[in-house]
C-alpha positions in Angstrom: -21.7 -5.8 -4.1 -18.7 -7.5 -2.4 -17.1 -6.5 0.7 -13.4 -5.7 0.1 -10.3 -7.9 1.5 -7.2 -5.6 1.2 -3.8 -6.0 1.5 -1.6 -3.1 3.5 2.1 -2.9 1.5 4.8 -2.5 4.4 7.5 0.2 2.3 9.7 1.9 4.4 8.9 5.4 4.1 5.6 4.7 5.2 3.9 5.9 8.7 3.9 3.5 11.7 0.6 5.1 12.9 -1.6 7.3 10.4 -3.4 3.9 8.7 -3.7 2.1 12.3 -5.5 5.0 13.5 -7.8 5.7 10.5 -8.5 1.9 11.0 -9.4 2.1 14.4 -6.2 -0.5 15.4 -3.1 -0.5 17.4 -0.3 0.0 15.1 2.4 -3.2 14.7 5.3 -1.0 15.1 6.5 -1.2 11.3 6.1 0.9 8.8 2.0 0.8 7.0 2.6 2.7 3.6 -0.2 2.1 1.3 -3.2 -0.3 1.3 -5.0 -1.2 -1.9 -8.1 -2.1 -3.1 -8.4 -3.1 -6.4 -7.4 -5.8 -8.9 -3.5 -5.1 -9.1 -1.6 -8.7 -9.9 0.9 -7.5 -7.2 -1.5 -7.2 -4.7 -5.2 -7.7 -5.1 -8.3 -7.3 -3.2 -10.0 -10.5 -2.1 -14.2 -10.9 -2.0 -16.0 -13.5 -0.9 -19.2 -14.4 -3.1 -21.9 -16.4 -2.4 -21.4 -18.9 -4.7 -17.7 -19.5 -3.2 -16.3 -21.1 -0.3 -13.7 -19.3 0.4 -11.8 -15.5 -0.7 -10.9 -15.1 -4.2 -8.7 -12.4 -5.5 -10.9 -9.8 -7.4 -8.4 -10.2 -10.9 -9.2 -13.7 -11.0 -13.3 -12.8 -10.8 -13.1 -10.3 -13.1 -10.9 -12.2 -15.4 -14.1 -15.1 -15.2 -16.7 -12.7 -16.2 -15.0 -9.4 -17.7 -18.5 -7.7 -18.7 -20.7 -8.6 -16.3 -17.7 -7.1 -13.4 -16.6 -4.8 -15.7 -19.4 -3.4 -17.9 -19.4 -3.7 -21.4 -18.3 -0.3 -22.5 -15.5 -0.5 -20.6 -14.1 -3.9 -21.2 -14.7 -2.0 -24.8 -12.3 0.7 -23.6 -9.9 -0.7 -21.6 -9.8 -4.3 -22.4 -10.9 -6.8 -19.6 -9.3 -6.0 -16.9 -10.0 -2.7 -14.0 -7.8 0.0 -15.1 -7.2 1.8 -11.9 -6.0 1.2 -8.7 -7.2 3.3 -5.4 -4.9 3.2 -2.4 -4.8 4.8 1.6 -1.4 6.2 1.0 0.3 7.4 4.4 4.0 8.8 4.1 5.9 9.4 7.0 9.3 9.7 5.3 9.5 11.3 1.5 8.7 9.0 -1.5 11.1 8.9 -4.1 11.5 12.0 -6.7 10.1 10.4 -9.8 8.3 10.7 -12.9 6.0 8.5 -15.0 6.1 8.2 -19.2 2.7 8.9 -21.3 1.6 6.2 -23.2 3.7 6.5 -26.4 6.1 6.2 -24.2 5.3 3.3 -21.9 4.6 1.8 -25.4 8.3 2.4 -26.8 10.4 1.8 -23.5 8.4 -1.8 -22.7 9.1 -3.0 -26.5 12.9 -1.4 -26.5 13.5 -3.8 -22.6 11.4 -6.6 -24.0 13.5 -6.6 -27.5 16.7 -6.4 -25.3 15.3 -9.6 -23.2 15.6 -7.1 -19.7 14.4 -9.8 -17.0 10.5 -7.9 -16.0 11.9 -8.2 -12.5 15.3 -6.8 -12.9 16.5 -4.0 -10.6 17.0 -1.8 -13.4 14.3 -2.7 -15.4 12.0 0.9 -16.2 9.2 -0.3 -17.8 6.8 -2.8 -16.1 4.2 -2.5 -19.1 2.6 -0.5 -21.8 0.5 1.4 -20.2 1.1 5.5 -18.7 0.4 5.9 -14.9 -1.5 9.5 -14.7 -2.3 10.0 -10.5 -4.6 11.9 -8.4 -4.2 12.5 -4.4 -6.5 13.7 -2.0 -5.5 15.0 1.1 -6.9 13.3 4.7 -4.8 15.0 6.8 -2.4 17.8 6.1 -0.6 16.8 3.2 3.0 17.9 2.1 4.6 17.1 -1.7 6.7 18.5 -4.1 4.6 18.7 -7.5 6.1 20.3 -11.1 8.8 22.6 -12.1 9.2 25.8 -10.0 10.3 29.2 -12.1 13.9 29.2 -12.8 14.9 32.2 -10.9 12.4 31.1 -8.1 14.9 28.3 -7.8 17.8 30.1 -8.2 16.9 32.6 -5.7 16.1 29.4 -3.1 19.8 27.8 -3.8 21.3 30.8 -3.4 19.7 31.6 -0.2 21.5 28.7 1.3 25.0 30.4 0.8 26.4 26.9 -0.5 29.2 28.0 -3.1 28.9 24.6 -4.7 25.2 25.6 -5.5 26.5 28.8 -7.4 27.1 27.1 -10.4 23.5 25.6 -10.9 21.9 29.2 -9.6 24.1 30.5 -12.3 22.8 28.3 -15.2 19.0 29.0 -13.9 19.4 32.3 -14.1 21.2 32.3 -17.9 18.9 29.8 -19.8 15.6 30.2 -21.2 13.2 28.0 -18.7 13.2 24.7 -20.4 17.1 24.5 -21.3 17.9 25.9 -17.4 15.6 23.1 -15.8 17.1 20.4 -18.4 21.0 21.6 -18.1 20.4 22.0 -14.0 18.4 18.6 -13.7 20.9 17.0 -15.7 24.3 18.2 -14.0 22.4 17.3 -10.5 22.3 13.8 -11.8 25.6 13.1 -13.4 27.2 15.1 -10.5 30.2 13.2 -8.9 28.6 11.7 -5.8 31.0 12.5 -3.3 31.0 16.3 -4.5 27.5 16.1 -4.2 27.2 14.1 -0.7 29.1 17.2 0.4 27.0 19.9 -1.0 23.7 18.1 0.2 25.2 17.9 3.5 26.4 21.8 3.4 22.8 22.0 1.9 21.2 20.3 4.7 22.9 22.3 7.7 21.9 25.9 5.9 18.5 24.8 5.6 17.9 23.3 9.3 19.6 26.7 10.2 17.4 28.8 8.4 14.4 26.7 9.0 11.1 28.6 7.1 10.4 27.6 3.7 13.9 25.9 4.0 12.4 23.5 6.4 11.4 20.6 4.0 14.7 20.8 2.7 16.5 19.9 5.3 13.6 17.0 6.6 14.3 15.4 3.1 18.0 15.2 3.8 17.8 14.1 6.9 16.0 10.9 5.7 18.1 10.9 2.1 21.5 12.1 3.8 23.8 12.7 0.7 21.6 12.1 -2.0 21.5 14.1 -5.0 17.7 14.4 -5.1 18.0 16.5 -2.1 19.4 19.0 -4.2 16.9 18.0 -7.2 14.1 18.4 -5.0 14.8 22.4 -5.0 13.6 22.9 -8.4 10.2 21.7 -7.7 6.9 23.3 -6.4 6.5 22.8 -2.5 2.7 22.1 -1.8 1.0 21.7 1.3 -2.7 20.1 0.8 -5.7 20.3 3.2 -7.9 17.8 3.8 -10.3 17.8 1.0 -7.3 19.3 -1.6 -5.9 17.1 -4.3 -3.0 17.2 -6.5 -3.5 15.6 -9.9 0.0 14.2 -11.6 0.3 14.0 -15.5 2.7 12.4 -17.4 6.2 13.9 -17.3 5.8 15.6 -14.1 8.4 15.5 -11.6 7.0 14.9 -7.8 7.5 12.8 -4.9 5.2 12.7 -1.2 6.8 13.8 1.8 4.3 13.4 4.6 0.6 13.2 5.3 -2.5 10.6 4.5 -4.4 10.2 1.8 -6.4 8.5 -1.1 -4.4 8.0 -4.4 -6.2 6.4 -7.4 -3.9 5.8 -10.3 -4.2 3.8 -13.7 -3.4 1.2 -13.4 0.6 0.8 -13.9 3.9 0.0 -12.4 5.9 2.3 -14.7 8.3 4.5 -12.3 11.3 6.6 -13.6 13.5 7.6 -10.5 15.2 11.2 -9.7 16.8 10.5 -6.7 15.6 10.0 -3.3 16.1 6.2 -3.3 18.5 3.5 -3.5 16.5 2.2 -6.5 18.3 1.9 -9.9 17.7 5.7 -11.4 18.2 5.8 -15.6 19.0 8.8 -16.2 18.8 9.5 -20.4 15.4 7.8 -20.6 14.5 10.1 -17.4 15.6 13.3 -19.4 14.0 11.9 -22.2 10.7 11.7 -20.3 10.5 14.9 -18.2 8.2 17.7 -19.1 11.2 21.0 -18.5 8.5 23.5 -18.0 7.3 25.6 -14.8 3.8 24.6 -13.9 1.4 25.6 -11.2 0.7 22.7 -9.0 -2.4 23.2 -9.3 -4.4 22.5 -6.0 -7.9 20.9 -7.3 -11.1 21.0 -5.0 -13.8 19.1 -5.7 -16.7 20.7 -7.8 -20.2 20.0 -6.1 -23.4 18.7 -7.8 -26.8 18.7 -6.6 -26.9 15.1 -6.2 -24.2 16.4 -3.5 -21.2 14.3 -4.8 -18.4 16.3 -5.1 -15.8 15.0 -8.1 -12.2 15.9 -8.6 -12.1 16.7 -12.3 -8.9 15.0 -14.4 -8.4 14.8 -17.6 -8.1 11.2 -17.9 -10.5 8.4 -18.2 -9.0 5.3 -16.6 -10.3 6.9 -13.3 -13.3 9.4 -11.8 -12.5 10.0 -8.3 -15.7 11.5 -5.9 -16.5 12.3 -2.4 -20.0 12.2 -1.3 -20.4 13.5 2.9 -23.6 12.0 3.7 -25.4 13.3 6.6 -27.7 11.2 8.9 -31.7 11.4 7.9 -30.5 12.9 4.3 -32.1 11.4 1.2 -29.8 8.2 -0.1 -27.7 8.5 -2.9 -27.8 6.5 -5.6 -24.6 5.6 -7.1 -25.7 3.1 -9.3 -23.4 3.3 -13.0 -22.8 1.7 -15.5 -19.0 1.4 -14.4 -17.4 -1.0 -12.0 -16.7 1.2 -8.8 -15.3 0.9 -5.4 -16.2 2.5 -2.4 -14.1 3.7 0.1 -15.2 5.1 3.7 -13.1 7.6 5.1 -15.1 8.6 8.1 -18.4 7.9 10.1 -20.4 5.1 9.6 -21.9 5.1 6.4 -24.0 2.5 4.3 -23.5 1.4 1.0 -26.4 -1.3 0.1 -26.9 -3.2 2.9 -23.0 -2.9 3.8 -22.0 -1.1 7.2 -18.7 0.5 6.1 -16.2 1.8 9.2 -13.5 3.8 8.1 -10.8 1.9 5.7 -13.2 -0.4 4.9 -14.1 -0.5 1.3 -16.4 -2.6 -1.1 -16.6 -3.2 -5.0 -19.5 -2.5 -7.1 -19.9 -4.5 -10.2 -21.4 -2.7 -13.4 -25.0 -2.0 -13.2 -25.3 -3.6 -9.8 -28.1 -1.3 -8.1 -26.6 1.0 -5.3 -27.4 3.6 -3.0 -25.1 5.5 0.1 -26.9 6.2 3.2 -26.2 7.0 6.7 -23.4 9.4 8.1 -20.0 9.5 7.0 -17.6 10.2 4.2 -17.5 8.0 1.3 -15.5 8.5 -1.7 -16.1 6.9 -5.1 -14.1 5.1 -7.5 -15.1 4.2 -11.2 -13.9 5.2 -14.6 -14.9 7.0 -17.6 -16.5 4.9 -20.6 
């Protein structure tokens, strides 16, 4: 079991304060958006083993020893390399509006760019690699997002409660089309709009919602950060979900969201594959994001964690590149054994718990090879990362 080294990725929509304070520091004054733990090339953990003399970055020890770090059955699965990537995620401005491609998909669109010779690092380069980029995150503090397709009319009713004539035509269309032609024609004439029409409709937008305030209110905090932009408007056909600490969201493929505010833990597989709707000067591409879109209404569907008698509580997805868990351990309790067959990483969250030998505080995390014995004592909040093979 090696203690975790992890890196803390300065974006700029992310909070000055919420991972300073979970970490028990003064914050630097910049933005701290997302700290990861994992074996990402962009940014990976770092251990120290025994036999070594100084930090190595976890790719380049699993990459030495694939089964022994990995486990057999899932280097079998998912080759030799960890296929997901957990993350403190704190927002304190709105992420972009995006979506992410199944794997078909992320198969096709990497082969078309690489056939094309698109540089891997261009600007408007979509596809980073083959894989899809499925995501589940669970609340710390109160958590607010925007998560799925809302119901046509729900959304027509909304832009036409802002008395924006420029937001008729769109209401008009919801209200005409069957649900997946409305979302598609709507989505599509938001993002060819001309942008200085649309800069002034967001900013008439804007004012009606900080005016009306209510379930406008998100509204108008997204366009005050996004002044202009078209996803403001964009953002309207989507579900509004505020998450409790302890709540989770869990994003499929082709599901339109973005994060507006709160702090949480994010595991994801392991993927750089982002398609763009607007909130963001980064390059947005639009036919292959109407080609990838799900147009249908969804429930967001809020997902708390189903308990077990061993008393860890999982968040059930339905993808097995990731298993995300929660134990609360309580001081004098029985330990837990977590011991799999998986690689896992351990994340506290709270307290003071144990895992091994290893005092954790929260933010500090640890990784668990495959079949390395290991049991959670103590009191605190831990959760638990590992995968499905």
């Amino acid at each position: 079991m090696d203690r975790l080294s992890n890196t803390v990725r300065p974006y700029a929509w992310g909070s000055t304060t919420a991972i300073p304070a979970l970490l028990g520091v003064a914050p630097t004054g910049e933005p701290q958006a997302e700290m990861w733990m994992g074996a990402h090339p962009g940014a990976p953990s770092r251990i120290t083993r025994a036999e070594a003399s100084a930090e190595q970055p976890l790719t380049e020890v699993i990459a030495a020893d694939p089964a022994r770090e990995l486990g057999a059955a899932a280097v079998e699965k998912f080759g030799p390399r960890l296929p997901f990537l957990l993350k403190l995620l704190a927002a304190g401005a709105p992420l972009s509006l995006q979506v992410h491609p199944n794997l078909d998909q992320a198969g096709a669109g990497y082969a078309d760019e690489e056939r094309r010779s698109v540089p891997i690092d261009a600007p408007h380069r979509t596809y980073k690699d083959t894989n899809h980029k499925p995501e589940l995150i669970c609340a710390l503090t109160p958590f607010e997002g925007l998560c799925g397709f809302r119901r046509p009319l729900e959304a027509a009713e909304a832009m036409e409660g802002l008395g924006v004539d420029s937001l008729k035509p769109y209401a008009d269309l919801l209200r005409a089309q069957p649900e997946e032609a409305a979302l598609r024609e709507v989505l599509t004439a938001i993002l060819t709009a001309d942008p200085d029409e649309m800069a002034e409709t967001v900013t008439a937008a804007a004012a009606a919602a900080e005016r009306l305030g209510g379930d406008y209110a998100p509204y108008a905090r997204i366009a005050h950060h996004f002044p202009g932009d078209a996803g403001v408007i964009a953002a309207m056909l989507l579900n509004y979900v505020r998450l409790q600490p302890g709540e989770a969201l869990y994003l499929g493929a082709g599901v339109p969201h973005a994060y507006l505010d709160g702090l949480g833990v994010e595991i994801m597989a392991n993927s750089d594959n982002v398609l763009r709707c607007g909130l963001t000067p980064k390059h947005i591409d639009v036919p292959e994001l109407l080609r990838v879109v799900r147009f249908e209404a969804t429930d967001p569907g809020v997902l708390r964690p189903e308990a077990s008698p061993s008393g860890e509580e999982l968040y059930e997805t339905p993808v097995d590149e990731f298993r995300l868990s929660r134990f609360d351990l309580s001081p004098g309790a029985v330990p837990a054994d977590l011991t799999a067959a998986t690689p896992q990483i351990l994340l506290c969250t709270a307290g003071a718990p144990k895992a091994g030998d290893l005092a954790l505080a929260p933010g500090e995390s640890v990784f668990v090879p495959a079949g390395e014995r290991v049991h959670a004592s103590g009191a605190g909040t831990l959760f638990r990362a590992t995968v499905v093979a």
